[in-house]
ZAMI-187258 format. One record per residue: residue in three letters; x, y, z of N, C-alpha, C in turn. Coordinates in steps of 0.001 Angstrom, whole numbers, padded with zeros to 6 digits, always signed. Layout:
! residues N
alaXYZXYZXYZ;...
This chain:
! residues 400
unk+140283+006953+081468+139691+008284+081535+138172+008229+081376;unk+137964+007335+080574+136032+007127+080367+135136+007063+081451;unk+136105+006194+082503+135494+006549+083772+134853+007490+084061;unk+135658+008588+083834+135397+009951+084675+133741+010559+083480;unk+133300+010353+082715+132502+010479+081983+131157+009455+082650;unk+131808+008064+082637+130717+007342+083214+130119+008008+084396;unk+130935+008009+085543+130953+008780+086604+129872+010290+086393;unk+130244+010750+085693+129240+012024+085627+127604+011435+085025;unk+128225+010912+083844+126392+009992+082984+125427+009720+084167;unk+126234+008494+085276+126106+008058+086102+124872+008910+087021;unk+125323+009818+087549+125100+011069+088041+124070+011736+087263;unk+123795+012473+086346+122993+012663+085447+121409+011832+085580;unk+121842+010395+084821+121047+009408+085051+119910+009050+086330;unk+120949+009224+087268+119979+008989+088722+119278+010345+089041;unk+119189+011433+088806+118793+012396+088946+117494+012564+087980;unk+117937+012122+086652+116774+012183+085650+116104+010573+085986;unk+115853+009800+086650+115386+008474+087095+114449+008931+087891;unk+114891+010071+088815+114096+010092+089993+113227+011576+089604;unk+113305+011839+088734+112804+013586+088082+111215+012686+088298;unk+110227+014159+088155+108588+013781+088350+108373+013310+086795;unk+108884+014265+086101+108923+013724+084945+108838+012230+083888;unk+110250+011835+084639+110655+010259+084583+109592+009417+084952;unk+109024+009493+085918+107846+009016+087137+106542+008975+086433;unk+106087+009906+085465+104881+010400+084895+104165+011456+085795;unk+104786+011843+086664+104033+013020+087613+103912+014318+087269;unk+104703+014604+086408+104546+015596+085601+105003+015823+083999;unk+104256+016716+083183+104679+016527+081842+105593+017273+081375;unk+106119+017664+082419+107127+019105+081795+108346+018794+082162;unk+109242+018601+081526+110928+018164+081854+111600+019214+082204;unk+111813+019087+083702+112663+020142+084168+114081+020111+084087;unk+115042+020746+083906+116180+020813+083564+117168+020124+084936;unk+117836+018730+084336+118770+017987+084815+120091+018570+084819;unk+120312+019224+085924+122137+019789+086026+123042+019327+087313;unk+124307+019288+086635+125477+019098+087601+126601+019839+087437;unk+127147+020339+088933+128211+020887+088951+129291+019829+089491;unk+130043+020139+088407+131118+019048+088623+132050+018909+089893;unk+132035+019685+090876+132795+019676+092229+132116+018858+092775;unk+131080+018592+092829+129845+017953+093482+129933+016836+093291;unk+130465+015824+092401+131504+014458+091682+132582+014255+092042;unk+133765+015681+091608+134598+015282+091835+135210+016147+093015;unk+135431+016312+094406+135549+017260+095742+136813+017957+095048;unk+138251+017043+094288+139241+018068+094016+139300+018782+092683;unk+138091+018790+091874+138167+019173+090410+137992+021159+090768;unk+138819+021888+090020+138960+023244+090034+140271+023949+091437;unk+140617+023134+092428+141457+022878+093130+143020+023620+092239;unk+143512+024187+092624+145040+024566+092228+146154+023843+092427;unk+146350+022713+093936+147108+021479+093706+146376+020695+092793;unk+144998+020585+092184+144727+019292+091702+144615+019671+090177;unk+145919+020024+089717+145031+021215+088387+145274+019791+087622;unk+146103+018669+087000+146169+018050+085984+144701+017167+086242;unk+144593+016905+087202+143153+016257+087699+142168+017349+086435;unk+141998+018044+087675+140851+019386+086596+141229+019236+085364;unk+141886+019309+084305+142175+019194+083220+141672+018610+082532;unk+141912+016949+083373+141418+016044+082657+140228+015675+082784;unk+139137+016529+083339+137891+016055+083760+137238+017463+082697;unk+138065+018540+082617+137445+019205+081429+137579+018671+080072;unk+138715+017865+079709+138499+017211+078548+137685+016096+078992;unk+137240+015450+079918+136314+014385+079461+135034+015164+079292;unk+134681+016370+079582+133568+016540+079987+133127+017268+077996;unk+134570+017670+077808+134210+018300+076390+134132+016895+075367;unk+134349+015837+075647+134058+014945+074924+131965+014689+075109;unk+131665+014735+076108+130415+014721+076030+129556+015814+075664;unk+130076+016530+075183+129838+018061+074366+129765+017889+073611;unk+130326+017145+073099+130664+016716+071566+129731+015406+071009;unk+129447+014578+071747+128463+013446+071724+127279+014113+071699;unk+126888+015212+072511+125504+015969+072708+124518+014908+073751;unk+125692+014401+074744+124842+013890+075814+124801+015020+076671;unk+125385+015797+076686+124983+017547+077542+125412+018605+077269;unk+125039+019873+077658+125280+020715+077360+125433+022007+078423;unk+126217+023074+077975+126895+023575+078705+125545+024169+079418;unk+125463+024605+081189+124998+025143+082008+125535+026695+082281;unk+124530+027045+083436+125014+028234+082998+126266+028729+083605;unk+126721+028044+084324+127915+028571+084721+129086+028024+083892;unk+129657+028606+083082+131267+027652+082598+132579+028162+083299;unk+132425+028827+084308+134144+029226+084807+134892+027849+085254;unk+135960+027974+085069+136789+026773+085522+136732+026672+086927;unk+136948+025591+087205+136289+025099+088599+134892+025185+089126;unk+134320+025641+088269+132562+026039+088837+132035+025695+087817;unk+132278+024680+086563+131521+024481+085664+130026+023465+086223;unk+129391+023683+085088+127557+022956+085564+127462+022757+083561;unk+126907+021364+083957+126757+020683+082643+125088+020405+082946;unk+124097+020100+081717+122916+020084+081489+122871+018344+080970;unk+121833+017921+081317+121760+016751+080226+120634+017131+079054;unk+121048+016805+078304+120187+016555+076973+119117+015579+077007;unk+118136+016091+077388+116630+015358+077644+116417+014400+076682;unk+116432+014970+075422+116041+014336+074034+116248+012836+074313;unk+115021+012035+074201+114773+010140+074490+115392+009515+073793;unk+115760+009917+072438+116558+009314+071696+118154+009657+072229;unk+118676+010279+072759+119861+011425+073682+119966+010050+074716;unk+118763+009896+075499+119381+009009+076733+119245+008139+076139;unk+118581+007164+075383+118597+006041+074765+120002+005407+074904;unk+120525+006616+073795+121956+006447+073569+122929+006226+074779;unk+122357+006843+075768+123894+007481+077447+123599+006001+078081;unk+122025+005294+077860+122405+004393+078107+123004+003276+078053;unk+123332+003049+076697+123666+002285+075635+125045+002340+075961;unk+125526+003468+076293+127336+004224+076460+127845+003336+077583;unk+127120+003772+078401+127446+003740+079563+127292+002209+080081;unk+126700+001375+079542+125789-000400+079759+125032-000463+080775;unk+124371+001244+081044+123397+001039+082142+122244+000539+081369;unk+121333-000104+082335+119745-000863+082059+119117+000472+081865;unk+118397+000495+080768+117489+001504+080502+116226+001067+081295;unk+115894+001988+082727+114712+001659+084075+113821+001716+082797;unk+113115+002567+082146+111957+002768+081973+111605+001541+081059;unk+112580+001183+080056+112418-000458+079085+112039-001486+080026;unk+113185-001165+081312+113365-002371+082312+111871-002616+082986;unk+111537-001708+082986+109890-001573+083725+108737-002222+082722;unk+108958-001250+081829+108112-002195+080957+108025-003524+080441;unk+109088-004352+080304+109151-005267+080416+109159-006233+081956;unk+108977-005702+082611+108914-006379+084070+107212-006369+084534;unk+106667-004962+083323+105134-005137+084143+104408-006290+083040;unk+104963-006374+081798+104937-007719+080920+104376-008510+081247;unk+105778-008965+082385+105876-010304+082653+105101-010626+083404;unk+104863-009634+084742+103655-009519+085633+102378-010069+084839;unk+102021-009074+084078+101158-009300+083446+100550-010882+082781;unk+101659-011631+082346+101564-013243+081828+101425-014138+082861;unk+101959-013726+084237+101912-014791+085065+100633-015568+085364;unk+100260-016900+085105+099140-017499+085654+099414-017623+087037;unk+098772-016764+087817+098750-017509+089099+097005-017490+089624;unk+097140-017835+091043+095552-017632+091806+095505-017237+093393;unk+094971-017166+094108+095225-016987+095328+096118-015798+095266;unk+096844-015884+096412+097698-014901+097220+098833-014781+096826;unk+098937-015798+095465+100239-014751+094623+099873-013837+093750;unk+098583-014108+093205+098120-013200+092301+097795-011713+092816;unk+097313-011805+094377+097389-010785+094989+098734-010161+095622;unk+099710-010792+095729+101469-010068+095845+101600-009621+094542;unk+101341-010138+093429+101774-009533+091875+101027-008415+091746;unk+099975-008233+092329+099390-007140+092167+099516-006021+092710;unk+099989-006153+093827+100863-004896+094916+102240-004794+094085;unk+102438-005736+093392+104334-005509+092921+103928-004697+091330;unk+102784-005228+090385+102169-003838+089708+102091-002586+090342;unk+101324-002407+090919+100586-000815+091787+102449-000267+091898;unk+102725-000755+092905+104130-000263+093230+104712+000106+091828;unk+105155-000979+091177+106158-000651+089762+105241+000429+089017;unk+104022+000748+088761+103891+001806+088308+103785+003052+089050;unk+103678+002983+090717+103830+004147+091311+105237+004670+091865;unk+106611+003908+090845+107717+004273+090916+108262+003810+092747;unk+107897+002957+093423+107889+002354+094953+108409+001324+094889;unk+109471+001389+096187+110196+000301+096275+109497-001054+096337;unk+110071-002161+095954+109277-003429+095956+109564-003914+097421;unk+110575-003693+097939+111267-004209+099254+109815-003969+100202;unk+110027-005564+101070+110700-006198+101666+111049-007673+100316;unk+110132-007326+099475+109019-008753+098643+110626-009172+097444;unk+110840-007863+096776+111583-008072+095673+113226-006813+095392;unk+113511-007428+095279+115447-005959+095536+114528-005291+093822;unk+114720-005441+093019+114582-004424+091820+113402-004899+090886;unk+112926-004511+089807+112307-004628+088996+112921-005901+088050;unk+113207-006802+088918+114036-008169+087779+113197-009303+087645;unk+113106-009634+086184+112258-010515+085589+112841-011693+086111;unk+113982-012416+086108+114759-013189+086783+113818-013438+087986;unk+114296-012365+089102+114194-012684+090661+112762-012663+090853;unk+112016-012145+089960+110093-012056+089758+109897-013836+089392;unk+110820-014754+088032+110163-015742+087866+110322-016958+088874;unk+111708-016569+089497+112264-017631+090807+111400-017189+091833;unk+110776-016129+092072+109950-016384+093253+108641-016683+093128;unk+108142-016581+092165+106813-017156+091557+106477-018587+091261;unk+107956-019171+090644+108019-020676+090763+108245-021363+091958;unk+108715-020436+092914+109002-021223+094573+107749-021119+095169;unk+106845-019982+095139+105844-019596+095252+104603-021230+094802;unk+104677-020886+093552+103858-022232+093161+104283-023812+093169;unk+105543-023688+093580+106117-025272+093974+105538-025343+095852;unk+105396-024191+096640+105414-024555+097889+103634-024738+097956;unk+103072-024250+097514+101335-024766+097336+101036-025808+097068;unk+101585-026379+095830+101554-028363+095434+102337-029227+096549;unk+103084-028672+097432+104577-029570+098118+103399-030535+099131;unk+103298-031531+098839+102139-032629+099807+103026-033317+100574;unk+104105-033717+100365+104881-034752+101641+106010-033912+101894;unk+106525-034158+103037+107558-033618+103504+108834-033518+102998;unk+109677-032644+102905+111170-032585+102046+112042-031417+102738;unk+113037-031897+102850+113809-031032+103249+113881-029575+102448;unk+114352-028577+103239+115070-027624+102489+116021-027324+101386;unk+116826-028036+101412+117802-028183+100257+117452-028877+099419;unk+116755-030254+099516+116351-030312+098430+115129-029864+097775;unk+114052-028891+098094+113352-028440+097825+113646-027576+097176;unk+115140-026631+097275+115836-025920+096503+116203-026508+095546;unk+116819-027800+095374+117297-028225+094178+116321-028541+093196;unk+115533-029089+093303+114345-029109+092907+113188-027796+091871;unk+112959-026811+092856+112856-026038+092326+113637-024698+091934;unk+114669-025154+091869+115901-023577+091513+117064-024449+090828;unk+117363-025988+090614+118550-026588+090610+119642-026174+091533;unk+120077-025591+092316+120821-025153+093575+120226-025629+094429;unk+121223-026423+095466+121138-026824+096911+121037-025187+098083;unk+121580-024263+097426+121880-023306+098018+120949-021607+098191;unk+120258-021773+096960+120098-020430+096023+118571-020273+097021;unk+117874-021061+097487+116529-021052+098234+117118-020173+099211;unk+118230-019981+100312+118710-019405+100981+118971-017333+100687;unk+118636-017541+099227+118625-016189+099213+117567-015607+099390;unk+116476-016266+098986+115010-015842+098368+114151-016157+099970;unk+114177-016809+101179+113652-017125+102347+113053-015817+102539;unk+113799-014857+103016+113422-013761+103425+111900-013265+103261;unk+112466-012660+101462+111125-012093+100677+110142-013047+100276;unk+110372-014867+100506+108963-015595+100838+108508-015479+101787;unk+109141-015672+102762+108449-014823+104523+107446-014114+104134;unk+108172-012878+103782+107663-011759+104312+106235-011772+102882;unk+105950-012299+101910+105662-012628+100942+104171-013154+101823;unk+104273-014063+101885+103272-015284+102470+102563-014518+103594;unk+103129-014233+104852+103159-013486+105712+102040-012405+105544;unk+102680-011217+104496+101342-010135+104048+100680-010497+103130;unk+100719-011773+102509+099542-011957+101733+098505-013433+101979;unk+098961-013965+102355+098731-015509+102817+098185-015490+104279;unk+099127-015568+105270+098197-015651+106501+099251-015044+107644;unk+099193-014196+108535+099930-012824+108626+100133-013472+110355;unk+099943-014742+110528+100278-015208+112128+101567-015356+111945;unk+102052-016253+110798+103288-016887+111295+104343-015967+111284;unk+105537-016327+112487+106446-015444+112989+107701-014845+112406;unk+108040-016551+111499+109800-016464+111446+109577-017131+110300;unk+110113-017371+109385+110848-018215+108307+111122-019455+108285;unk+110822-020569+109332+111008-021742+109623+109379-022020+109736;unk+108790-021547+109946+107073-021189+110340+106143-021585+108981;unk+106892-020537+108449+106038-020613+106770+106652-021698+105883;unk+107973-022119+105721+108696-023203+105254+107853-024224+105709;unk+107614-024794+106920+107382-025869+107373+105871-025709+107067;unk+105179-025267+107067+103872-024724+106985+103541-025827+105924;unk+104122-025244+104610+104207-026019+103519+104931-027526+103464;unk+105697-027926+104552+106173-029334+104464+107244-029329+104228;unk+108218-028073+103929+109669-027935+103614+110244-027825+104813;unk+111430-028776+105446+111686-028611+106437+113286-028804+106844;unk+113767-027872+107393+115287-027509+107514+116095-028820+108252;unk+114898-029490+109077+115635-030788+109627+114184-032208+109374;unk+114826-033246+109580+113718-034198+109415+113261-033777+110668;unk+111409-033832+110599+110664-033488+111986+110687-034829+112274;unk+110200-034625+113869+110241-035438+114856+108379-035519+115290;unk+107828-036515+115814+106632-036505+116322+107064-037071+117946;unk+106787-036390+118814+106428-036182+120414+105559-036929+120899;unk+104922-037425+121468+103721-038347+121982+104368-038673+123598;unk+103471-038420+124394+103055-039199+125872+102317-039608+125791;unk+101770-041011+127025+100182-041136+127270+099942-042936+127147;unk+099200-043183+127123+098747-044936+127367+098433-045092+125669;unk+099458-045654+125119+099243-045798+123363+100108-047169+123298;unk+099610-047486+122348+100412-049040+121442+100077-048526+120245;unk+101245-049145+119283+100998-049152+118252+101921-050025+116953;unk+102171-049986+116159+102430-050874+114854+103292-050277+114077;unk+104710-050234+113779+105754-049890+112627+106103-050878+112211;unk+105973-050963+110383+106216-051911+109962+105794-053455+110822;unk+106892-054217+111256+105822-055251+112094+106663-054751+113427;unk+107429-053907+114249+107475-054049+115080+105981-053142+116358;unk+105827-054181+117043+104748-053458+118665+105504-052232+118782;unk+105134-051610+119110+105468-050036+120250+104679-050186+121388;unk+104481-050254+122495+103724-049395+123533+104432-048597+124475;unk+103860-047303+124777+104657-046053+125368+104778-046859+126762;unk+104263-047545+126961+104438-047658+128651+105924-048472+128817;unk+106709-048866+127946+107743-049405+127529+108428-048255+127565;unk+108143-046952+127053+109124-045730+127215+109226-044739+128225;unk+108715-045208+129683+108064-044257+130238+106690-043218+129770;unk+106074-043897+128899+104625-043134+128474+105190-042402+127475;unk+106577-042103+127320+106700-041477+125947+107384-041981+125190;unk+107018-041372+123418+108047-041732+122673+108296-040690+121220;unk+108968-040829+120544+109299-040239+119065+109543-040881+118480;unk+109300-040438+117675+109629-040923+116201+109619-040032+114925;unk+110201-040335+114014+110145-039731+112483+109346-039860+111749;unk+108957-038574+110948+108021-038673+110361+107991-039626+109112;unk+109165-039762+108870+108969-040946+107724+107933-042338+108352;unk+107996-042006+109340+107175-043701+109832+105841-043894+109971;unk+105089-042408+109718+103956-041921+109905+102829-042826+109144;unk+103522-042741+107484+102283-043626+106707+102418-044874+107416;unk+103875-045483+108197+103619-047244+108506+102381-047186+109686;unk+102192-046307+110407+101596-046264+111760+100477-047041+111625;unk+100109-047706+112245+098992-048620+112820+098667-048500+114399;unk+097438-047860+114433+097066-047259+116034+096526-049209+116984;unk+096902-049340+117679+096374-050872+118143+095221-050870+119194;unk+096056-049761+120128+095145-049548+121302+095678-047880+122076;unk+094434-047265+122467+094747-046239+122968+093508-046167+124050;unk+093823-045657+125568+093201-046006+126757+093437-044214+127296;unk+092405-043585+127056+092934-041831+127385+091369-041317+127399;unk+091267-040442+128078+090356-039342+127624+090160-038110+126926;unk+091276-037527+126700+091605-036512+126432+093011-036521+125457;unk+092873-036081+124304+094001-035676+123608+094306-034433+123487;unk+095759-034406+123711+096236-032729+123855+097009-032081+123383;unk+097171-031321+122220+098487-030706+121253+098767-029627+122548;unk+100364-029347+122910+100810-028560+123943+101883-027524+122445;unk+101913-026733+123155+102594-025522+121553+103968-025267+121936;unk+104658-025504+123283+105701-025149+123273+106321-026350+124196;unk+108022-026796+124052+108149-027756+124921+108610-028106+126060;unk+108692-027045+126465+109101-027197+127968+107399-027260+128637;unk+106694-027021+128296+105283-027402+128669+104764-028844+128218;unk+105089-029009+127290+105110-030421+126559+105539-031286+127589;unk+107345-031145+128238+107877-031815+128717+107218-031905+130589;unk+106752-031081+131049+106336-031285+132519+105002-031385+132658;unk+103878-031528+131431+102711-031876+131877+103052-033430+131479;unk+102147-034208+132745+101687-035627+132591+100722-035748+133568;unk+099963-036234+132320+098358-036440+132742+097948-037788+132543;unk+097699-038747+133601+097431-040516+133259+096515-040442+132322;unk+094843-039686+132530+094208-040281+131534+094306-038855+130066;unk+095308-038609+129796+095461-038397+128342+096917-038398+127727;unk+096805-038258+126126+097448-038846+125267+097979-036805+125085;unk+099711-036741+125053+099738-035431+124859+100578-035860+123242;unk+100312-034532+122837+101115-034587+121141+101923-033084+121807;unk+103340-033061+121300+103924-031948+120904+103948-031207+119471;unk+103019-030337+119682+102839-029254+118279+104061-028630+117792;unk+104962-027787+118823+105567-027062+118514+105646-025542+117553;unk+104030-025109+117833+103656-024239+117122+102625-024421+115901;unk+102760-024173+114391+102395-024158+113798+102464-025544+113165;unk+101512-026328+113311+101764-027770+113189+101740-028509+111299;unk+102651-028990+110848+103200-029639+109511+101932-030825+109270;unk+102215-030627+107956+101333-031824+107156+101755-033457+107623;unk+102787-033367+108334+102954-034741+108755+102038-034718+109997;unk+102646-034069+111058+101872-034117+112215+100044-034025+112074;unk+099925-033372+111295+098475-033712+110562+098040-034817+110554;unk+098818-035710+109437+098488-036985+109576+097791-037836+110597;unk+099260-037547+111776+099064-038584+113234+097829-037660+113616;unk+097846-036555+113951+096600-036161+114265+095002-036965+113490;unk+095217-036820+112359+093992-037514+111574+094026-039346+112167;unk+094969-039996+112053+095359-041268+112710+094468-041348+114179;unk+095093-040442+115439+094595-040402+116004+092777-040144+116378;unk+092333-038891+115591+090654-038956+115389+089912-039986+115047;unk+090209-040697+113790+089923-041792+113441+089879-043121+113859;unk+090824-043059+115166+090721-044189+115896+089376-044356+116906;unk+089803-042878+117506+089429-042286+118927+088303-041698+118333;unk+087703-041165+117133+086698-040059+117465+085844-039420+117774;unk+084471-039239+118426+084194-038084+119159+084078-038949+120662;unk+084702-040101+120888+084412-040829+122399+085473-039934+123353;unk+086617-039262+122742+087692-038484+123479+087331-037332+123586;unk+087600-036189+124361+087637-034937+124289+089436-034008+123617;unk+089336-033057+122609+090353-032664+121733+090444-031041+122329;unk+091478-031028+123203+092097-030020+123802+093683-029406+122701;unk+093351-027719+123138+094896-027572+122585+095420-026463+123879;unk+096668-026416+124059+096972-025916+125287+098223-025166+124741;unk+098151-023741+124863+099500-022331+124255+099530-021761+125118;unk+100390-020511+124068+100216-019592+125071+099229-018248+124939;unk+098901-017570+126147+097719-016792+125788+098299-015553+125095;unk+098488-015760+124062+098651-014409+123656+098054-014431+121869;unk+098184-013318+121188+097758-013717+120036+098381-014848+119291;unk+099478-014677+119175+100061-015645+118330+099733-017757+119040;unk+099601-017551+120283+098757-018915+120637+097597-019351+120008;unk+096989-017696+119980+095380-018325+119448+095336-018735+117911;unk+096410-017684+117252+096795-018241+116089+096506-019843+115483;unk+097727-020290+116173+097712-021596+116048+096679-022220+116552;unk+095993-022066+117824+095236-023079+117758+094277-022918+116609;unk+094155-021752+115792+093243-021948+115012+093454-022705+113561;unk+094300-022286+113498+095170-022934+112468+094874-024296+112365;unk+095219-024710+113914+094751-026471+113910+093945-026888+113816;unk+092427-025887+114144+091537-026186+113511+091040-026461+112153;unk+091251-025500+111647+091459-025225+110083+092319-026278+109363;unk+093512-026671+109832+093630-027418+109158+093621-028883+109327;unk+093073-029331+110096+092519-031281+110742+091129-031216+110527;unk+090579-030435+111035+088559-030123+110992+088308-030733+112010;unk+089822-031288+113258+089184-032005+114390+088745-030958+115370;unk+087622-030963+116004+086700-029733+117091+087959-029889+118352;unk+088904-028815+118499+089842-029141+119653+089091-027713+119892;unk+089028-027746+121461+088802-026779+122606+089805-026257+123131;unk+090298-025360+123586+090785-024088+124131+091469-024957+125649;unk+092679-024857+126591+092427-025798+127143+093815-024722+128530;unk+093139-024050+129456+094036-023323+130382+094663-022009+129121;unk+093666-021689+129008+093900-020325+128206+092852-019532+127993;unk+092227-019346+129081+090892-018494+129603+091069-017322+130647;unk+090699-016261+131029+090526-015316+131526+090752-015747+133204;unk+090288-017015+133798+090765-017374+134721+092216-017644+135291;unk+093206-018112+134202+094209-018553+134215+094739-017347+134217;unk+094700-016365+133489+095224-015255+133788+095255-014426+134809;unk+094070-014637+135930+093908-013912+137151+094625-014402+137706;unk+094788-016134+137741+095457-016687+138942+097231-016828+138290;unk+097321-016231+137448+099332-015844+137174+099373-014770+136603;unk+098779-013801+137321+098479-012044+137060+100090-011508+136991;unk+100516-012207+138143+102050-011401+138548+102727-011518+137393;unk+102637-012556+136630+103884-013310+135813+103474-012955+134359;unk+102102-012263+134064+101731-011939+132571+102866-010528+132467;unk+102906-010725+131109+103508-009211+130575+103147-008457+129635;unk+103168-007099+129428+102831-006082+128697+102698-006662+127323;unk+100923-005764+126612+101323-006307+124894+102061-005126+124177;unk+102274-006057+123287+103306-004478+122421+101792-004219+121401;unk+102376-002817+120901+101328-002639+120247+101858-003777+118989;unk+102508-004661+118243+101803-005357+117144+100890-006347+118031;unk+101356-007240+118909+100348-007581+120099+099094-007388+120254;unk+098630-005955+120056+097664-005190+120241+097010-005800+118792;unk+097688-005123+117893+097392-005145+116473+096634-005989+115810;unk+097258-007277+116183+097157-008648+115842+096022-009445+116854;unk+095883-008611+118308+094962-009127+118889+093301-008543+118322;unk+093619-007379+117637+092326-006422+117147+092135-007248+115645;unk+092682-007630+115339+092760-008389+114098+091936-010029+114201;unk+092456-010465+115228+092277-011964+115617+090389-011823+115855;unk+089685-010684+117124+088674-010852+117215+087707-010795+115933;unk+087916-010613+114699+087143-010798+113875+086932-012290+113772;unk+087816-013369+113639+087341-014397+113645+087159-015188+115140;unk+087615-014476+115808+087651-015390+117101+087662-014158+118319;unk+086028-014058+118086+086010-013293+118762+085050-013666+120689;unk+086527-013926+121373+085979-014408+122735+086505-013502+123753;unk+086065-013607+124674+085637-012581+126382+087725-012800+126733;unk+088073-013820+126089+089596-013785+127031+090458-012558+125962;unk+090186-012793+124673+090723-011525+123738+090685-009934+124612;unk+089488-009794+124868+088772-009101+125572+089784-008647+126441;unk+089447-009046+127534+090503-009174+128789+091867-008894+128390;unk+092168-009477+127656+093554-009206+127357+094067-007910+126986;unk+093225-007222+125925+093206-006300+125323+093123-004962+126392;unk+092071-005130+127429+090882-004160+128747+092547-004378+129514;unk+093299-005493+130068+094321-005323+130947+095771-005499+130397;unk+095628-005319+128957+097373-005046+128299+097937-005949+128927;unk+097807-007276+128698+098706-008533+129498+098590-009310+128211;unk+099596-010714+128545+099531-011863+127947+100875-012609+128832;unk+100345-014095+128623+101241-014693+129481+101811-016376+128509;unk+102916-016163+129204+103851-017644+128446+103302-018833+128931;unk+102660-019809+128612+102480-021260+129050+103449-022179+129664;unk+104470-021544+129742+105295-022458+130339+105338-021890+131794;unk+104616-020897+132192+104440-020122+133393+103321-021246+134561;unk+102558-021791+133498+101543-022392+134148+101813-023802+134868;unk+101978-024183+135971+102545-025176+136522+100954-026261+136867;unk+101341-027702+137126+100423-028702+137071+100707-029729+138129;unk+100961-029208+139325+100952-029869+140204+099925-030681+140827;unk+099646-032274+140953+098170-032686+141237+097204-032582+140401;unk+097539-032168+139156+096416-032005+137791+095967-033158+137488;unk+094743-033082+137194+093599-034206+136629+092695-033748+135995;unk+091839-034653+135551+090758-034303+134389+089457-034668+135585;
């Protein structure tokens, strides 16, 4: 039967949660009421009379507690109960009932906020997750409730993925920092979206920002075409042995020893079906695959250091914002000077037919981008609402 009491508290509770009052929006406590049909659809009903009965004795038991009080209507079937404002009153309903008292729960959640050492762009998410928790606003997309728990697991994943320097899988990056192989799988989301609005607002998907940091759902692979030799452990490599290409794992990266490389041009390509049909004799192509990992870094640095400024450092996407993204990215993060490479205002005239409409985040993100990179093809893009896929661009007879 207590149920049927919880059930009403219940009710009560969320009503006085969401009052201006509760909120601090106003100082005047307006009167919390319920009519009990409104709970229960058959209470006052003439088939449902032992029902009704028993929902008037539960309700006179909370009469009696002085968690409410009678409203103004008392006819049977149309009764309206009041809650008893008094803080020490709900203290108690919460206590009854084993609901979390929000307003304790808050205060102790802006606490904890409060202790966290962080720097950067978590300190600035904790600070939107303050503003919010005191302007009574959902935390979502970032956090489900005001939980000290799900606040310290994402703060510690948070500051484990900033230190993460060599590559590691996903799962165990979870075990690691959560002890669960599994539990990282809950929390992906609201790091996304986390990193994303506070960190750096290109990357797309959740595999993007993971890998970003070196956490990676499968062992990566490194791509290479082009006139190269080189050194694992003691065995030779030369690509011309593989048809000009080859892969390998990144575990093999620190063995690499560059021997000889005969190219003019080195070229990160961003997507791979473009990867796979350009071949160019005099250059060396790398497959990026987007947002390029601290391993691929490496070979990139490998490569400069062999080669550096006697080559020319091309990157080749697609024209749209999220291309330029990355190539900037790659700048930013190698410091090698790569140039822009069939992703100019020309290329777009001559595969006019085949570009397509921007959406407005498109738009958004392209109005965003010209602050730092601000060039004549943005421009264009923006003046003729286009952008086009790189894998559109064909290389028939291409040379340098």
């Amino acid at each position: 039967m207590k149920n049927k009491q919880f059930q009403i508290l219940n009710k009560l509770l969320d009503r006085y949660e969401n009052s201006a009052y509760f909120k601090g929006i106003s100082s005047k406590k307006r009167r919390i009421t319920l009519k009990l049909y409104k709970v229960f659809p058959d209470y006052g009903k003439s088939d449902h009379y032992l029902e009704t009965e028993t929902i008037e004795n539960e309700v006179e038991i909370l009469l009696r507690l002085g968690f409410v009080t009678e409203g103004r209507s008392k006819d049977f079937g149309n009764r309206e109960i009041v809650l008893n404002m008094d803080e020490t009153v709900i203290d108690n309903i919460y206590q009854y009932i084993g609901r979390e008292n929000l307003k304790q729960y808050r205060t102790i959640f802006l606490n904890e906020i409060k202790h966290c050492q962080v720097n950067g762009f978590i300190k600035d998410f904790l600070q939107e997750i303050e503003k919010r928790t005191l302007e009574y606003q959902s935390l979502s997309p970032y956090l489900e409730t005001n939980s000290v728990s799900e606040l310290h697991d994402i703060i510690h994943i948070l500051n484990a993925m900033i230190i993460q320097q060599e590559e590691i899988s996903f799962r165990r990056f979870s075990i690691l920092t959560l002890q669960d192989s599994k539990k990282l799988e809950l929390y992906k989301n609201k790091i996304y979206h986390i990193v994303h609005d506070f960190y750096d607002d290109s990357f797309e998907n959740e595999n993007e920002v993971f890998e970003h940091f070196s956490i990676m759902r499968n062992p990566s692979m490194i791509y290479v075409k082009g006139h190269m030799s080189f050194q694992i452990h003691n065995q030779m490599i030369s690509l011309e042995d593989f048809d000009n290409q080859f892969a390998f794992f990144s575990e093999h990266i620190n063995h690499l020893k560059i021997q000889c490389i005969t190219v003019k041009n080195v070229i990160t390509v961003e997507n791979w079906t473009s990867f796979h049909d350009l071949k160019l004799n005099d250059s060396l192509i790398v497959y990026l695959g987007g947002f390029h990992n601290s391993i691929l870094n490496e070979f990139l640095f490998k490569l400069y250091n062999y080669l550096g400024d006697q080559v020319e450092y091309l990157h080749f996407g697609d024209i749209d914002a999220g291309g330029f993204y990355i190539y900037l990215n790659l700048i930013q993060k190698t410091g090698i000077p790569f140039q822009t490479w069939k992703m100019d205002i020309s290329i777009l005239k001559q595969y006019e037919m085949y570009t397509k409409p921007l959406t407005l985040n498109d738009r958004n993100r392209l109005l965003k981008l010209k602050e730092e990179y601000n060039q004549p093809v943005i421009d264009y893009m923006l003046e003729k609402n286009i952008k086009l896929e790189q894998e559109i661009i064909t290389f028939d007879g291409e040379s340098f």
